[in-house]
N, C-alpha and C positions, 0 to 999 in steps of 0.2 A: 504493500500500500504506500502512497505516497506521503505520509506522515511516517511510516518508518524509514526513510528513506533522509530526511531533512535534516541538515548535519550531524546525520549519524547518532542519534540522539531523540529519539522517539519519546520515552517516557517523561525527559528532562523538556522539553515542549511543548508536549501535549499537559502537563501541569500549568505552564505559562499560559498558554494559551485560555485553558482553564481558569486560573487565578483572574486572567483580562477579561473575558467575558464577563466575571461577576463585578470584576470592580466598575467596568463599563455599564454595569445596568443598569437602567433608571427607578428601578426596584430596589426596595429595600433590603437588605439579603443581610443576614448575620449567619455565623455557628454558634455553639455552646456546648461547653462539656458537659457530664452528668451531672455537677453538681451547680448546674444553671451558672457558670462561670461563660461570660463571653470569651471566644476565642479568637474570632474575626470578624470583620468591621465594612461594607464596601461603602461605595460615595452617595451611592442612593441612602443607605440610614444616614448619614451625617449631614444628607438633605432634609428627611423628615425628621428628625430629632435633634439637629442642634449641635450635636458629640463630636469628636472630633474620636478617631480610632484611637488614639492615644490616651484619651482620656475615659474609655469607657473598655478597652479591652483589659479583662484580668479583672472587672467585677461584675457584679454578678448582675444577671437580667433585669431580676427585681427594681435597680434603676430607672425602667422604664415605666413600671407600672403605676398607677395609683395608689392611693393607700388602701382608697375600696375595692380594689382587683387584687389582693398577693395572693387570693385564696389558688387563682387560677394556675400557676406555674406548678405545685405538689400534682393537681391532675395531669398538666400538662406533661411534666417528666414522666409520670407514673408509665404515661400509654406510652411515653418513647422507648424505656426501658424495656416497655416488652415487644416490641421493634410495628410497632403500629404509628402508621402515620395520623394526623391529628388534622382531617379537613378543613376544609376555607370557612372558617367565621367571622364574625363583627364584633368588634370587642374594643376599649379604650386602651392608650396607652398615651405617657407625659413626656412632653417635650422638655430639654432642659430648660426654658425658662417659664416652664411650672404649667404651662399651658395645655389643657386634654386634647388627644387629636382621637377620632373615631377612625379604627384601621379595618382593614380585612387580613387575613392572615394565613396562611398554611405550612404547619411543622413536622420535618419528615427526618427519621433515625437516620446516622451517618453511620454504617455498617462497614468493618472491616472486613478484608477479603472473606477470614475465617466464618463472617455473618454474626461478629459480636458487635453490638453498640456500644458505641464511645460517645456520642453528641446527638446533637441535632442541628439540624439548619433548619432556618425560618426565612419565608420571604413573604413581607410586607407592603401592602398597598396604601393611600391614604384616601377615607372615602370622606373626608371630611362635608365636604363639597356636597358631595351626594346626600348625605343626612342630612345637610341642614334645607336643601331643597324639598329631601322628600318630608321634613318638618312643614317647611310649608304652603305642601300640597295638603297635606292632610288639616292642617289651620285651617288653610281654603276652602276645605270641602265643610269640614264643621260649620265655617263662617256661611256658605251658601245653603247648607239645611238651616241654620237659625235664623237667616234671611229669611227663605222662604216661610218659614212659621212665623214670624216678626210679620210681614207682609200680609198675610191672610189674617192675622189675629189685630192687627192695626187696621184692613179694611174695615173687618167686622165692627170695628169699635167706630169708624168712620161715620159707616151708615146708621150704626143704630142711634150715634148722637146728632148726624142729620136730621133724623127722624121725632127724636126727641123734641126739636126746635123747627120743627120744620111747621107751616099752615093749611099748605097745597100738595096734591101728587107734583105737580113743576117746578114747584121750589123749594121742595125736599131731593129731584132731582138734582135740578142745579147745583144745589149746595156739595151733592154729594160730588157731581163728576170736577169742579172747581178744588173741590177738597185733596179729590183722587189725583187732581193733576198736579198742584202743590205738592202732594205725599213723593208724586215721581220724581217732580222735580229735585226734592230732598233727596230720594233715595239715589239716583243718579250720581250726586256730589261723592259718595259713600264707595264705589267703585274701586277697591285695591286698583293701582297700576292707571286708572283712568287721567293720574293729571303727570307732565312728563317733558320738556324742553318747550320748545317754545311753548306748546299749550299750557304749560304750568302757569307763564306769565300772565297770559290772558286769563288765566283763573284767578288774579292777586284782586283784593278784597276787604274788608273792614268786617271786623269779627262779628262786631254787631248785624250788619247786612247778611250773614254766613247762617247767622243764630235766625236772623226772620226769616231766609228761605227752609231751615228746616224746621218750624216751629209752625209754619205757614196754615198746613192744613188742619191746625187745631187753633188756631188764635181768634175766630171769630164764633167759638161756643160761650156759651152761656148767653142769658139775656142783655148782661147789663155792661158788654162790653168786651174788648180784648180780656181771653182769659189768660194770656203769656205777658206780660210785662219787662221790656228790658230796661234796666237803669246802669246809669253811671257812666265812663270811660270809654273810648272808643281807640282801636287801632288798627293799623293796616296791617295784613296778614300776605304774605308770601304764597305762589300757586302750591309749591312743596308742600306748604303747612293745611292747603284745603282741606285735601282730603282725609288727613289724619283727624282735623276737628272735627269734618263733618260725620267721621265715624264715630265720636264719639258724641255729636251733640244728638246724633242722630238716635245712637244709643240710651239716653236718660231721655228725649222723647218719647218713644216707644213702647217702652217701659211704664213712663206715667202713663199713655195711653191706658196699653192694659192693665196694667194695677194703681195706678197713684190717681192723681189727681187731676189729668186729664182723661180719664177712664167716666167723671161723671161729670153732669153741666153744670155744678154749680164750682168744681175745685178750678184752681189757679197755681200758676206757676208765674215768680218772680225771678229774675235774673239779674242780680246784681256785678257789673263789673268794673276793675278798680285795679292801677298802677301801682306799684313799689319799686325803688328804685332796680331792681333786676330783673322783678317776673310779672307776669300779668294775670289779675284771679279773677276767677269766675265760680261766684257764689249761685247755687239753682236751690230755690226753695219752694216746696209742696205745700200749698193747704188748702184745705176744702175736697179732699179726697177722702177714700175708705180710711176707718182709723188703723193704725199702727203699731200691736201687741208686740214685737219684737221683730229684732233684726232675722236675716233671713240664714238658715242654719248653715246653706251652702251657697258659695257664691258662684251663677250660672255662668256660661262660656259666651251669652256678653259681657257681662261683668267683667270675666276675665279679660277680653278683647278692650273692653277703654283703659283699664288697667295697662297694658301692655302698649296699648298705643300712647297712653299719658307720658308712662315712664322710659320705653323704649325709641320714642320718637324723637319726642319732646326733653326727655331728662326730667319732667317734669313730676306733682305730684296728685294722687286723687285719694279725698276723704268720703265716706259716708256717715252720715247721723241720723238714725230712723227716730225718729221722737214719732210719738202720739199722733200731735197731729200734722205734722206731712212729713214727707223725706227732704234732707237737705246734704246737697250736694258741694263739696270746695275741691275745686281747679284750678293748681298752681301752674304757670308754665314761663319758663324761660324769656326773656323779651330774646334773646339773642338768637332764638328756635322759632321765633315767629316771623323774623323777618326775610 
C-alpha cells in the first residue's frame, strides 16, 4: 500500500497523520484515562472551553463540568470500563470563564490491541445555538395558544359588554365591530418580530399614545365616561421599544378584561405615569371590578411573559398588589431602554 511505502516508515506516519486530523478538527475531541485524568487536548476544545492544552491536560475532567453535573462522569466511566461506548447526548458542561454551554457528546473506550481499556475519547459539539432557539420556538408556541385563548375570551367579554350598554340591535352592533377593530389594532402592535429596521422607526411613538391604542377597545364602557384614564408624564418611545410594551400593556389589559375591572361596566382602570431621574413608571390601578380575596397561587405564562419582557428587555422592573378592591400594577423601566 502506499502509506507503507512513504519514507519507509508506515507506523511512525500514519500516527502523525493521525495526531493532525484530530488537532485539525473543528470538533471538540479530548482523551482520558481511567481515572477521568485528561490526557489530550485538540484546538477545537480550547475553542469551546477557553483551556489552553497546557492548562487542562493532567487534570481531571471534572473541570468541565458543573457542580450540578459531577454525578455524571462515575456512570460515564463505569460503561467505558466495561468497553461500551456511551451514545450522542445533551448535556451541560462550563467554560473557563464560569459560563454553561449546552453540548452534544459521544464517548467511546480507547482499547488496546490486547482489547483492554485504558481511556476514553470524547468528541464534543456545541448546540448552544440550537437550545436557545428551540427555547424559543416552544415560548412561541405557548405564546400563540395563550393568544388564541386571550383572543376568544377578550371577544367574548367585548360583546357581552357591548350588549350590556348597548339601546338598539345597530348600535350594539356598531359598538361591537369598532371595538373589535380597536382590539386588532392592539393586538397587531403585540406581534414578536413584527417591528425591525427601518419599520421600527416608523413605529416611534409617545407611551401615552401606545397605552390609548391598546386600551382603545375598552375605554368607552360604562355610562359615565372613559372607563381607562391616563394621567401624568409623557415620553417618546423608540420602534424597538413598541413592541415589547405593547406586549405587555396589552397583557394587564386582557387580563382586566376577563377578571378585573374591565370584565364589568361599572370598574375603571387608572394609569398613572411619572419620570425619575433614570427610569420611567407606570402605575395601572383597578377599581370597581370583582372583589379580590387573594393573590393568585400560580403565576400564569402571561404573567410570566410581561415579567420577562419587563426585565429581559427592558432591565426593567414589574410589581403586583392584589388588594381588595382592584389590582395595582408598578412598571419601572429604564429611560435609556426607551429610547
Amino acid at each position: 500500500m502506499a502509506v507503507n511505502s512513504i519514507h519507509g516508515r508506515p507506523y511512525e506516519y500514519l500516527e502523525q497523520w493521525l495526531a493532525a486530523l484530530v488537532e485539525s478538527s473543528d470538533d471538540a475531541i479530548m482523551s482520558k484515562d481511567l481515572n477521568s485524568i485528561i490526557m489530550s487536548w485538540n484546538r477545537g476544545a480550547e475553542n469551546l472551553f477557553g483551556y489552553t492544552a497546557d492548562e487542562v491536560v493532567g487534570k481531571s475532567v471534572t473541570l468541565l463540568t458543573p457542580p450540578d453535573g459531577h454525578n455524571e462522569e462515575p456512570e460515564i466511566l463505569d460503561r467505558i470500563k466495561r468497553g461500551e461506548t456511551v451514545g450522542l447526548y445533551e448535556t451541560i458542561r462550563q467554560h473557563k470563564n464560569g459560563a454553561r454551554i449546552s453540548i452534544s457528546l459521544k464517548v467511546s473506550p480507547i482499547k488496546m490491541q490486547s482489547g483492554e481499556v485504558v481511556g476514553a475519547s470524547t468528541i464534543m459539539h456545541d448546540i448552544t445555538e440550537r437550545k436557545r432557539a428551540q427555547e424559543r420556538q416552544e415560548l412561541l408556541v405557548r405564546e400563540m395558544s395563550h393568544r388564541v385563548t386571550n383572543v376568544l375570551a377578550v371577544a367574548n367579554g367585548l360583546v357581552a359588554l357591548s350588549a350590556s350598554t348597548a339601546t338598539d340591535p345597530k348600535s350594539m352592533a356598531r359598538a361591537i365591530q369598532e371595538r373589535l377593530t380597536a382590539f386588532t389594532r392592539a393586538h397587531e402592535l403585540t406581534r414578536p418580530g413584527l417591528i425591525g429596521g427601518d419599520e421600527a422607526e416608523s413605529q416611534r411613538t409617545t407611551l401615552q399614545k401606545l397605552i390609548e391604542v391598546i386600551v382603545a377597545p375598552y375605554a368607552g364602557f360604562g355610562g359615565g365616561g372613559s372607563c381607562v384614564k391616563i394621567d401624568g408624564e409623557d415620553i417618546t418611545i423608540s420602534g424597538a421599544a413598541v413592541t415589547g410594551l405593547a406586549l405587555v400593556l396589552h397583557e394587564f389589559t386582557t387580563n382586566a378584561a376577563k377578571y378585573g375591572a374591565l370584565s364589568t361596566p361599572a370598574g375603571r382602570v387608572y394609569l398613572l405615569c411619572s419620570r425619575t431621574a433614570d427610569d420611567f413608571v407606570v402605575t395601572w390601578t383597578e377599581k370597581g371590578g370583582p372583589h379580590i380575596d387573594d393573590s393568585p397561587k400560580k403565576q400564569g405564562f402571561g404573567g410570566v411573559l410581561a415579567h420577562r419582557t419587563v426585565k429581559g428587555q427592558f432591565g426593567g422592573e414589574l410589581s403586583y398588589a392584589w388588594n381588595p378592591e382592584g389590582l395595582v400594577i408598578r412598571m419601572r423601566l429604564p429611560l435609556q431602554r426607551l429610547s
